[in-house]
C-alpha positions as CSV (number, residue, x, y, z in Angstrom):
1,X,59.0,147.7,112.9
2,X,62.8,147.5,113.6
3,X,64.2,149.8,115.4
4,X,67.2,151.8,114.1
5,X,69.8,150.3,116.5
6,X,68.8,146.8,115.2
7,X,68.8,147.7,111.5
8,X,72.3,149.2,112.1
9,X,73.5,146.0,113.7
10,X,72.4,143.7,111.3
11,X,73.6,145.9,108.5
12,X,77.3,146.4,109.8
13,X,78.1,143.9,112.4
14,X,75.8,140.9,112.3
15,X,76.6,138.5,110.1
16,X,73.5,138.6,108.1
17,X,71.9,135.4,105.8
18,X,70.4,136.9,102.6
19,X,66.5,136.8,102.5
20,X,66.5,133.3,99.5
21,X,63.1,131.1,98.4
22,X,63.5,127.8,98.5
23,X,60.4,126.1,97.6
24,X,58.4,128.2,99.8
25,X,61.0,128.2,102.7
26,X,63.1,131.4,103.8
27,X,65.9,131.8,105.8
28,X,65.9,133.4,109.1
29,X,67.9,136.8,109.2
30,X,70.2,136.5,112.1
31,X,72.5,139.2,113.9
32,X,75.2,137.8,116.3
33,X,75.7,140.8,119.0
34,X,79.1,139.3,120.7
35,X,82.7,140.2,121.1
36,X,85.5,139.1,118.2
37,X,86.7,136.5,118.0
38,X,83.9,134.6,119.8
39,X,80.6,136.4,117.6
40,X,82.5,134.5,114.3
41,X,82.8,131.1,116.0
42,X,78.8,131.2,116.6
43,X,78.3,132.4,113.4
44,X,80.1,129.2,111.5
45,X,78.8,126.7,114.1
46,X,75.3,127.9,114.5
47,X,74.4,128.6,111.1
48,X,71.1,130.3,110.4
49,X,67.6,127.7,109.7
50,X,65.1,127.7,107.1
51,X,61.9,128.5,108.0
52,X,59.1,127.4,106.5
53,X,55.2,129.3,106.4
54,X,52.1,128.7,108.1
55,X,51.7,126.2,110.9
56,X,55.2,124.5,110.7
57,X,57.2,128.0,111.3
58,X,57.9,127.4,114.9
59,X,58.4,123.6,114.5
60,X,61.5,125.2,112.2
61,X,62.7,127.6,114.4
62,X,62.2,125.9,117.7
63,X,65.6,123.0,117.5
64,X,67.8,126.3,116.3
65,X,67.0,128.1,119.4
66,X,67.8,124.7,121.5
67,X,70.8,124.4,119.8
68,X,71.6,128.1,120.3
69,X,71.0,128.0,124.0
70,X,72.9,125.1,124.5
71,X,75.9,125.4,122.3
72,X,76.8,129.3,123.0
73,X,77.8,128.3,126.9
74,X,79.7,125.1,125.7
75,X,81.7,127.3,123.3
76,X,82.0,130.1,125.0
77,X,83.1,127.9,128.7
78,X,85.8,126.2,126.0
79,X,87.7,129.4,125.8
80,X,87.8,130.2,129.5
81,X,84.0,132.3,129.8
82,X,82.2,130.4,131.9
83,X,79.6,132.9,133.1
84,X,78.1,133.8,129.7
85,X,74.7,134.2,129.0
86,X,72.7,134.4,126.1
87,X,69.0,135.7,124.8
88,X,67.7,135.4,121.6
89,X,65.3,138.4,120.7
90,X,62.7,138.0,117.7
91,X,61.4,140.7,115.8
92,X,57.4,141.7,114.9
93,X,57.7,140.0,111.6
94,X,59.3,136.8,113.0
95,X,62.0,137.0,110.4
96,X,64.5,138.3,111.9
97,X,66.6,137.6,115.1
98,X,69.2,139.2,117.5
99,X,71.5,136.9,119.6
100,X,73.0,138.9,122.6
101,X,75.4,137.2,124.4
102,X,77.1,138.2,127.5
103,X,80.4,136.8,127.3
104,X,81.2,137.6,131.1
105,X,84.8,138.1,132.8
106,X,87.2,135.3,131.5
107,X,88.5,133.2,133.7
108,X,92.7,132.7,134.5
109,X,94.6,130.7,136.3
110,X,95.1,131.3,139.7
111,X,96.8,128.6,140.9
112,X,98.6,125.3,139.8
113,X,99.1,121.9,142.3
114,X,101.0,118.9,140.9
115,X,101.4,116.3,143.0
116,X,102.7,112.9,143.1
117,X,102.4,109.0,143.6
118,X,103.8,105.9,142.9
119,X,107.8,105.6,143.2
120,X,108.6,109.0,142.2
121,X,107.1,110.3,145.4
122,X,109.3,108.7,147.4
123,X,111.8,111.2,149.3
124,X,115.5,111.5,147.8
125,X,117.5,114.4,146.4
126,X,117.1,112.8,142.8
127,X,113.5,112.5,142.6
128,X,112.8,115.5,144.1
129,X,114.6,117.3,141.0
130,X,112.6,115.1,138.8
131,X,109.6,116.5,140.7
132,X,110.6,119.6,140.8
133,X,111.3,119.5,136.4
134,X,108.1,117.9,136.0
135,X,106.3,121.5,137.5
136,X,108.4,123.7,135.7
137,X,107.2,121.7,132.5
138,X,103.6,122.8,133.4
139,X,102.2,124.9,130.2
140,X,99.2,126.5,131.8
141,X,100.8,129.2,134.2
142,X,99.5,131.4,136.6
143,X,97.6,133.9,134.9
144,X,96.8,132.3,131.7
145,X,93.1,132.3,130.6
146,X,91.5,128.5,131.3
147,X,90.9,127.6,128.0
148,X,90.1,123.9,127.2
149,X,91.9,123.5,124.7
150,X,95.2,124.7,126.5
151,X,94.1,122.8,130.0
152,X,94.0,119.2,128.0
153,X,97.2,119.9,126.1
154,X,99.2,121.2,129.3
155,X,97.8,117.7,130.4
156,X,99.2,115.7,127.8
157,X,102.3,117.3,127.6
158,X,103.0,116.8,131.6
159,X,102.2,113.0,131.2
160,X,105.0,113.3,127.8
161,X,107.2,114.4,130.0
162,X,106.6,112.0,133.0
163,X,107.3,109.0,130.4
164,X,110.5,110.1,128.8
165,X,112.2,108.4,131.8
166,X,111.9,105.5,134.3
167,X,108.3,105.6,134.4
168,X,106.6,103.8,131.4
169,X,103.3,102.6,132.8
170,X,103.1,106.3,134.2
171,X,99.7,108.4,133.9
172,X,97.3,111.2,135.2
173,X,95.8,109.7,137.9
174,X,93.2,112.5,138.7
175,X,92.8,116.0,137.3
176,X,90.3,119.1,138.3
177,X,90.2,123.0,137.3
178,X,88.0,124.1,140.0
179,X,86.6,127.6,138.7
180,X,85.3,130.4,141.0
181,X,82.7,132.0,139.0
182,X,82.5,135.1,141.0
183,X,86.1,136.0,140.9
184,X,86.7,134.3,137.6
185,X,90.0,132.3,138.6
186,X,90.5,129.0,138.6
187,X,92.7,126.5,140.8
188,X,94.0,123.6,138.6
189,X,95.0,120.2,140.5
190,X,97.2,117.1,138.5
191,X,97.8,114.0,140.3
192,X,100.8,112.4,138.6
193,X,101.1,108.2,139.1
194,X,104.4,107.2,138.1
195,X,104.0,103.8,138.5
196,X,107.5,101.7,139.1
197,X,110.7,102.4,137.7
198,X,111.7,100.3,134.6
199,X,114.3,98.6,133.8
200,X,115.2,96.9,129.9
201,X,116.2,94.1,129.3
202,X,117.0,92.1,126.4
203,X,116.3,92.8,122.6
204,X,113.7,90.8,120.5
205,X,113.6,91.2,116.6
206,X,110.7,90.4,114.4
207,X,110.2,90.7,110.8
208,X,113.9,90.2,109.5
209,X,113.7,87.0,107.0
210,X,116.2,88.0,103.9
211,X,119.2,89.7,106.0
212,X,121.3,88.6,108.9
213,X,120.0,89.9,112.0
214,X,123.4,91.5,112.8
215,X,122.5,93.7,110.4
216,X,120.0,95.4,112.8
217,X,122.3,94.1,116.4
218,X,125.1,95.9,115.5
219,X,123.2,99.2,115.7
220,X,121.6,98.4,119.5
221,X,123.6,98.4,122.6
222,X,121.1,97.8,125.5
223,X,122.4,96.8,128.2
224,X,120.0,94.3,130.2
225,X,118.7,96.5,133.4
226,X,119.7,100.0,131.9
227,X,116.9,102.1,133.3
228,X,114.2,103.1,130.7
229,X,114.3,106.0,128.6
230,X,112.4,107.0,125.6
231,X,115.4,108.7,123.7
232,X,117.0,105.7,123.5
233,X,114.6,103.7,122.1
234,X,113.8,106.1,120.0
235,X,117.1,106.4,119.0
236,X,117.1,103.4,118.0
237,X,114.3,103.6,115.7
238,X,115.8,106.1,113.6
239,X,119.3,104.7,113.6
240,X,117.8,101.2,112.3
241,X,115.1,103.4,109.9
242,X,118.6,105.5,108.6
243,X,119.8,101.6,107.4
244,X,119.8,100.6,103.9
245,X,117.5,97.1,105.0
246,X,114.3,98.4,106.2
247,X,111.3,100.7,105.0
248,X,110.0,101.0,108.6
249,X,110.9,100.7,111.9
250,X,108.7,100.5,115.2
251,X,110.8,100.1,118.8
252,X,108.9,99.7,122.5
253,X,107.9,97.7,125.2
254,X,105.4,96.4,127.6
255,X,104.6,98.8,129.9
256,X,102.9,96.5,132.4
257,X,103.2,98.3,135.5
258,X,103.2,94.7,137.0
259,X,106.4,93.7,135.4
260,X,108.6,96.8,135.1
261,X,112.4,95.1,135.1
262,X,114.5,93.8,132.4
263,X,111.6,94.7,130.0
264,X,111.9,92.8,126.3
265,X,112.9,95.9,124.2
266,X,110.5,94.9,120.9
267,X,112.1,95.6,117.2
268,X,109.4,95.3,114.2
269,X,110.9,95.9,111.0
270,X,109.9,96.0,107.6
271,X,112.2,95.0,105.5
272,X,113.7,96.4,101.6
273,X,114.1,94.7,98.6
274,X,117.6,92.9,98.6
275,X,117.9,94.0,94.9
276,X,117.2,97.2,92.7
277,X,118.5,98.7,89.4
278,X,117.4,101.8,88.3
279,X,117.7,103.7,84.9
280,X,117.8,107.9,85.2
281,X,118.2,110.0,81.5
282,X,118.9,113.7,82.3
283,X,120.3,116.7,80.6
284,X,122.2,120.1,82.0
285,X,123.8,122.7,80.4
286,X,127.3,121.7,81.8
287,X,127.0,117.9,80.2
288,X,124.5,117.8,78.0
289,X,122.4,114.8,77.9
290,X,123.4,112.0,80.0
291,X,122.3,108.6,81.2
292,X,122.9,106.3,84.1
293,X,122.1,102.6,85.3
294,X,122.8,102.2,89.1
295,X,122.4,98.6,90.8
296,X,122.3,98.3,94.4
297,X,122.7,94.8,96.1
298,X,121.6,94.9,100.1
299,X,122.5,91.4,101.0
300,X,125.8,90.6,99.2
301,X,127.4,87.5,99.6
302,X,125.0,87.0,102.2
303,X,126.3,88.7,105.3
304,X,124.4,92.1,105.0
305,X,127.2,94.1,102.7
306,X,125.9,96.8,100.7
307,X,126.7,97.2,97.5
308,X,126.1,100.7,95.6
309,X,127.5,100.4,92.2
310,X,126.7,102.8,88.2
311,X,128.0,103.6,85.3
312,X,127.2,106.9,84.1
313,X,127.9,108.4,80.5
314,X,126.9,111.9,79.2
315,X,129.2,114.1,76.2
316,X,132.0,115.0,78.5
317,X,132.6,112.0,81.0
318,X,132.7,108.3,81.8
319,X,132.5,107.1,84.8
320,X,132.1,103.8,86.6
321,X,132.1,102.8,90.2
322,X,131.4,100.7,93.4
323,X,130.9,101.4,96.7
324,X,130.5,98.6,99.7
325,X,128.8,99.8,102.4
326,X,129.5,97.7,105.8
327,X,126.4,97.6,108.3
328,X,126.8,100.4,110.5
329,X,128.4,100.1,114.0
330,X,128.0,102.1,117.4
331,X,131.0,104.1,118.7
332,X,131.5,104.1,122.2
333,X,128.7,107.3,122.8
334,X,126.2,105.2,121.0
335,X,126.9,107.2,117.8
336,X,126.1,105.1,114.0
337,X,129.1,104.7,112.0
338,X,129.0,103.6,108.1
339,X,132.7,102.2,106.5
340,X,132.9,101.8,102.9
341,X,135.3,101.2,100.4
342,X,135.0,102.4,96.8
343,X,136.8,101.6,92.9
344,X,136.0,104.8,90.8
345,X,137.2,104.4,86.9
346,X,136.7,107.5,85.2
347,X,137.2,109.3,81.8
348,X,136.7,112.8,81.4
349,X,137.3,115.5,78.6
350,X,136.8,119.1,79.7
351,X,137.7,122.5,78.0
352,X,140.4,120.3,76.1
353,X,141.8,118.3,79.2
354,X,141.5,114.9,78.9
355,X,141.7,112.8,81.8
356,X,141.9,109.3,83.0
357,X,141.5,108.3,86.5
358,X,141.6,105.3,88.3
359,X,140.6,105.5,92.5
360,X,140.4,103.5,95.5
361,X,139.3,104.8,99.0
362,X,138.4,104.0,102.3
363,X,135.9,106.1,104.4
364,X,133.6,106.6,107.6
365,X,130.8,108.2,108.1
366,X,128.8,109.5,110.6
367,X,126.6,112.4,112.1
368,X,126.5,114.1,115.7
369,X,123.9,116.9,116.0
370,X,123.6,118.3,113.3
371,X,127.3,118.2,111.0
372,X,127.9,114.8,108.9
373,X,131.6,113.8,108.5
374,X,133.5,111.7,106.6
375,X,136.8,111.0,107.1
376,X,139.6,108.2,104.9
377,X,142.2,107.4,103.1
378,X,142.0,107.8,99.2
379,X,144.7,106.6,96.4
380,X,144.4,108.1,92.8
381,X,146.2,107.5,89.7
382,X,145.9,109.8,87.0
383,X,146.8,110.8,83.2
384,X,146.0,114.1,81.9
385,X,146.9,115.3,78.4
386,X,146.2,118.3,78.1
387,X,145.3,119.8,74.3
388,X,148.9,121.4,72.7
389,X,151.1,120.0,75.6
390,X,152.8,117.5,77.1
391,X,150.7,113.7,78.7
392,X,151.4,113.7,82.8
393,X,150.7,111.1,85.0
394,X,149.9,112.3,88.9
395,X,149.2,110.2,91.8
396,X,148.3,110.9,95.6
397,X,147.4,109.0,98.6
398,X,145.7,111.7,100.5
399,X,144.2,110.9,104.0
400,X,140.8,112.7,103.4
401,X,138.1,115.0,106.3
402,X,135.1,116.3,105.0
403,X,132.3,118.0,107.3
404,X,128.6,119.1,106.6
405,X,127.0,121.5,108.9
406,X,123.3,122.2,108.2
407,X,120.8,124.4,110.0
408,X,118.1,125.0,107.4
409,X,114.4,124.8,108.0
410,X,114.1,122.6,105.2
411,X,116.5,120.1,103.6
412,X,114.9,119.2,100.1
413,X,113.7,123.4,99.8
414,X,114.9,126.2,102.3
415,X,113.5,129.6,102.7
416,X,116.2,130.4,106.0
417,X,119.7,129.1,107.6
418,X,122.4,127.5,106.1
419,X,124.7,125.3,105.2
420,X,128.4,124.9,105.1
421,X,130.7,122.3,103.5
422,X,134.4,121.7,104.6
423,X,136.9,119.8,103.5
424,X,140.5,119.0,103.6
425,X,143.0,116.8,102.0
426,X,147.0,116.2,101.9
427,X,149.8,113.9,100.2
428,X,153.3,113.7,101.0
429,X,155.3,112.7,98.1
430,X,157.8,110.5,100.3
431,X,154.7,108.2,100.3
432,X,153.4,107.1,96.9
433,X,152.3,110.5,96.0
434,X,154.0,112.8,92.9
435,X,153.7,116.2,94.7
436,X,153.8,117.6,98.9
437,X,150.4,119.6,99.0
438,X,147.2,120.1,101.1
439,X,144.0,121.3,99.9
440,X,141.2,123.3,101.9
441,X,138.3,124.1,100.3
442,X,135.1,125.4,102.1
443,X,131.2,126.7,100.3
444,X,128.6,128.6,102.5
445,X,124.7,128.9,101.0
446,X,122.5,131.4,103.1
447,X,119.1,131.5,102.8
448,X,117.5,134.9,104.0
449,X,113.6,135.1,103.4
450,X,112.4,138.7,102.9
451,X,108.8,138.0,102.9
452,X,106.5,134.9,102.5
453,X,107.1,135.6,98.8
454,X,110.9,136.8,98.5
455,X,113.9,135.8,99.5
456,X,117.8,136.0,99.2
457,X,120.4,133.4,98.6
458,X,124.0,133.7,99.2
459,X,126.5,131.3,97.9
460,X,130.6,131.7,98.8
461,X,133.2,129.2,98.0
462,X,137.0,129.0,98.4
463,X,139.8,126.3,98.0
464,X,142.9,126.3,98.3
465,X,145.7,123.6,97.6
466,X,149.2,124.8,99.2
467,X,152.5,123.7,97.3
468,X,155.1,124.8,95.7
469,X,153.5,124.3,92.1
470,X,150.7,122.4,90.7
471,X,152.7,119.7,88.7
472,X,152.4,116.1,90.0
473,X,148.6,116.9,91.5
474,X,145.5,115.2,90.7
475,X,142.7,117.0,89.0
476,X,140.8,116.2,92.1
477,X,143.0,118.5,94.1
478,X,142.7,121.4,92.1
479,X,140.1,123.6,90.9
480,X,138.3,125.0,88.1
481,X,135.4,127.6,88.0
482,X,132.2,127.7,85.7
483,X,128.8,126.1,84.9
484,X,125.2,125.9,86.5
485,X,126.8,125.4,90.0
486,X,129.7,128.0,89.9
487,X,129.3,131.1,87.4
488,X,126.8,130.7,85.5
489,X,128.1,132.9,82.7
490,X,130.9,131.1,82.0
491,X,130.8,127.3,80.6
492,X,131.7,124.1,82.9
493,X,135.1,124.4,84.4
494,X,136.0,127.2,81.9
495,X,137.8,129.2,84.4
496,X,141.4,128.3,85.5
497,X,144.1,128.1,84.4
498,X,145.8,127.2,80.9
499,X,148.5,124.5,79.9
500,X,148.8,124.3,76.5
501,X,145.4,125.3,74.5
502,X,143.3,123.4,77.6
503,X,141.7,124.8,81.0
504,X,143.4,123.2,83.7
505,X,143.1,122.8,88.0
506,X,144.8,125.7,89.7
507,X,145.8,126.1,93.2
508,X,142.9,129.4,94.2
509,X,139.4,129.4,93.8
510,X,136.7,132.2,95.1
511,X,133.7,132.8,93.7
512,X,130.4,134.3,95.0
513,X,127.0,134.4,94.4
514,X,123.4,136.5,95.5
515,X,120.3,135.1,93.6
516,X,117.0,137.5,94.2
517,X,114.3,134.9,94.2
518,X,110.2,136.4,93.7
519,X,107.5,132.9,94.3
520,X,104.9,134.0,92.2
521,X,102.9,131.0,93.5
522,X,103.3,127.6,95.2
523,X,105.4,125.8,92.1
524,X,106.8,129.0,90.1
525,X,109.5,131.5,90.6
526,X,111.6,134.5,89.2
527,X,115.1,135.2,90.1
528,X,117.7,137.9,89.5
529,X,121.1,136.9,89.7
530,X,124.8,137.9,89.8
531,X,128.1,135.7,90.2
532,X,131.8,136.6,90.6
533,X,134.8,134.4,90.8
534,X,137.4,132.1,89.1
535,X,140.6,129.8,89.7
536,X,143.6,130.7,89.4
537,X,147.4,128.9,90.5
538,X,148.3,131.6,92.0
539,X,147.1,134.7,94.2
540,X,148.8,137.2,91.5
541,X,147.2,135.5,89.1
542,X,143.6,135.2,90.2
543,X,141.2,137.7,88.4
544,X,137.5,137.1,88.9
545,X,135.2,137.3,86.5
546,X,131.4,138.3,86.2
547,X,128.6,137.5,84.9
548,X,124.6,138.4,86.1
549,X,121.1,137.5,84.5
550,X,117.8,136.3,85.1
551,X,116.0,133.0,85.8
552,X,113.1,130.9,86.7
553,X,112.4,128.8,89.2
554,X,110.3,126.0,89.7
555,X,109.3,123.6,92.7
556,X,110.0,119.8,92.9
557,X,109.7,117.7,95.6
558,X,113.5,117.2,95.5
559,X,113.8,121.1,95.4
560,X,114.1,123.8,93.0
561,X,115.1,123.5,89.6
562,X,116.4,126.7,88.0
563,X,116.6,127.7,84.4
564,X,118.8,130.8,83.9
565,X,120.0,133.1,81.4
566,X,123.8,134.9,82.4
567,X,124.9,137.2,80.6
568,X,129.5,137.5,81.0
569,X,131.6,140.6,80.9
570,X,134.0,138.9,79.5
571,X,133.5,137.8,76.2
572,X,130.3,139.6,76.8
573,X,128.1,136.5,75.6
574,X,124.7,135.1,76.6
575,X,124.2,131.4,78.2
576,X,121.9,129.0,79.0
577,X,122.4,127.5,82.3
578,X,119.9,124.3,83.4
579,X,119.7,120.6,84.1
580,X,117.2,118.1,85.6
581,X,117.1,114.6,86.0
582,X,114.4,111.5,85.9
583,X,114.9,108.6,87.2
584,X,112.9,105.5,86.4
């Protein structure tokens, strides 16, 4: 018979295996008697046997209890206990089982020695700072428990941290965690063989056959005998995998301890399709149905130019253009640059404003950290005629800056941080320009999460174009308010000002937006939302308008789509606010 103290174990702590048949064999009831979290880790790796009747019983039973005995030490020694013990109790009937295991005192770290060999042990003031990194990298400190897990990846991390610089061929030599059973604390030891210092020397390509290889030179300045490092290799990697030529990208060396200067610095590349068109049909609220054919030419007239050229066509606009992108260059602090030049010929009609634009524009691109920029020089020509006034033609050659700041946890599909978009613009009309202005425009989006479920997303944007009136500025210069992207209760570019019966650019813009976003699973959301804002030319002028509703959400891998339904104060009306895109 059980005794009570067992019953209550097995009833409320032990994890206990239901009494089943199966074809005349029964599973033995087993309670686990050890401290969280260790009793749950016995209880998924040594899962209960069947027994069988008669003669064979113990023949069942008997690997179990090897296992048990073995197993329950090893686990247990994994997470720092190496003094546990363990006894398996059976009861009268055979059926049931108690494991008691005596998890001990756990053992810590008492005390950490690195030491060195190989060049890096030689005696100067610079690699005794290396050294003296390399031990203040060292995970497992003094009074952590030994767990094995932590031990192997303090380990690998040091040796990470050896090879980042100089020392390529470098490894653990020797490594020991020499445990004092008695007082549970443990001395851990790391020899550290850096091998030579190396040295790289000159670049070797493989895998380019349908582009130049100055596609891929221009974007690697080694300089034979610079001393190793991994971040520049690895710098390289992702500036040539950033290109528009190759799909993958692989950068190293030998690390032949035997040979460490002017090492071959080794480029495999997979290269991209020279050509590609693509057709995409889409449809939003702001433009209704639209369609595009884009072409894209990696290799044109043979030296590497890419060429990034559509036409796209949807109810209210026209528009053609083609970019050329040169291969990218290195600045003098080994930072990618991409020039382009660009032809735009567009044709749009908008809230009555009809407009016809011709553009031609020169820019460079790069990133450092984490802010894009793009800076150039743009020339526009344009005619607007304006429903119930007078045609105008405007141009402007407007030097151009635009930054991107990001510092989101995501890019395709935040939950926290931002991002913030500036630009800036000017004309002077002593040089081929209709009108003196500059323009300064700026949007913030905030993402706040409020729980793994909710979250918050605020969206602030303000231009402004200084001069003395709008007259003589392009379209492009100006600003409107309205649609999916702006407020949502009010259609595309609705907001602004009026010439005539049409809607046109004014000098202010501020709007705001705070969209209350409830996942209710891994692909679906709700949202709450409310947006203020408009454009106006002037500051007197400016009255923002509102407009608030609700929405859905759902999750693509190019982020969220949203489907919303505003409702505006003013001319209190309902609207449907959406667009999506396929490509094909």
């Amino acid at each position: 018979m059980r005794s009570p103290l067992a019953a209550f174990l097995m009833a409320s702590v032990a994890s206990t295996a239901a009494l089943g048949q199966e074809a005349g064999r029964t599973a033995l009831v087993v309670a686990w008697e050890a401290p969280e979290p260790m009793r749950t880790a016995f209880q998924k790796s040594l899962p209960p046997p069947m027994i069988e009747s008669g003669e064979r019983r113990a023949g069942s039973v008997r690997p179990w209890v090897r296992d048990v005995r073995r197993r329950v030490p090893e686990m247990a020694g994994a997470e720092g206990y190496f003094s546990a013990t363990v006894e398996i109790v059976f009861e009268e009937d055979r059926d049931h089982a108690r494991v008691i295991v005596n998890l001990g005192a756990r053992t810590v770290v008492d005390e950490v020695e690195i030491r060195f060999t190989g060049d890096l042990a030689l005696e100067d003031a610079e690699r005794a700072a290396r050294r003296q990194a390399l031990r203040e990298s060292w995970a497992l400190k003094q009074g952590q428990a030994l767990r094995s897990a932590d031990w192997e990846d303090a380990k690998s991390r040091l040796h990470e941290k050896l090879i980042e610089e100089d020392y390529a061929a470098g490894k653990i030599a020797e490594s020991e965690a020499r445990v004092d059973e008695e007082s549970a604390k443990a001395k851990l030891t790391v020899v550290l063989d850096s091998g030579p210092r190396f040295t790289m020397g000159e670049v070797v390509i493989a895998g380019i056959e349908r582009y130049p290889e100055s596609v891929a030179r221009r974007m690697i300045d080694v300089k034979p005998g610079e001393r190793y490092r991994l971040q520049r290799l690895l710098a390289f990697q992702h500036s040539l995998q950033s290109a528009a030529w190759f799909s993958s990208v692989v950068v190293d060396i030998d690390r032949d301890p035997e040979h460490p200067q002017n090492v071959p610095v080794k480029v495999s590349v997979t290269e991209r399709p020279a050509r590609e068109i693509g057709v995409a049909l889409g449809y939003g609220t702001d433009s209704g149905a639209r369609g595009e054919v884009a072409m894209r030419h990696r290799n044109l007239f043979g030296r590497g130019l890419d060429l990034q050229s559509a036409v796209r066509v949807d109810r209210a606009s026209q528009i053609g253009y083609s970019d050329f992108y040169l291969p990218p260059n290195l600045t003098g602090n080994s930072i990618p640059t991409k020039d382009s030049v660009g032809f735009l010929a567009e044709h749009t009609s908008i809230q009555k404003l009809e407009t016809r634009r011709f553009a031609v524009a020169g820019y460079r691109q790069w990133t450092l950290d984490a802010v894009e920029t793009r800076c150039g020089l743009s020339y526009q020509i344009e005619r607007t005629s304006p429903e119930g006034s007078n045609d105008r033609t405007k141009k402007a050659l407007a030097p151009v800056a635009a930054g991107t700041w990001r510092h989101v946890d995501d890019l395709f599909d935040p939950t926290r941080g931002g991002v913030l978009n500036v630009q800036i613009a000017a004309a002077a009309k002593s040089i081929a320009s209709t009108q003196d202005f500059v323009k300064l425009y700026a949007q913030y989006q905030y993402w706040i999460p409020i729980s793994p479920q909710d979250q918050l997303l605020m969206r602030v944007e303000m231009g402004s174009t200084i001069a003395k009136s709008r007259d003589g500025i392009p379209e492009d210069f100006l600003f409107r308010a309205g649609g999916s992207r702006s407020n949502r209760g009010y259609a595309y570019q609705s907001l602004g000002p009026h010439e005539g019966d049409a809607v046109v650019g004014g000098r202010y813009l501020l709007t705001a937006s705070a969209d209350y976003i409830h996942w209710l699973n891994d692909t679906w959301g709700a949202a709450l939302f409310y947006d203020i804002g408009s454009a106006s030319d002037s500051a007197r002028d400016y009255q923002p308008e509102k407009s608030y509703g609700v929405g859905a959400r759902f999750k693509t891998p190019a982020g969220p789509l949203a489907l919303d339904l505003a409702f505006a104060e003013r001319p209190r009306k309902f609207r449907l606010a959406f667009s999506v895109t396929v490509a094909f």
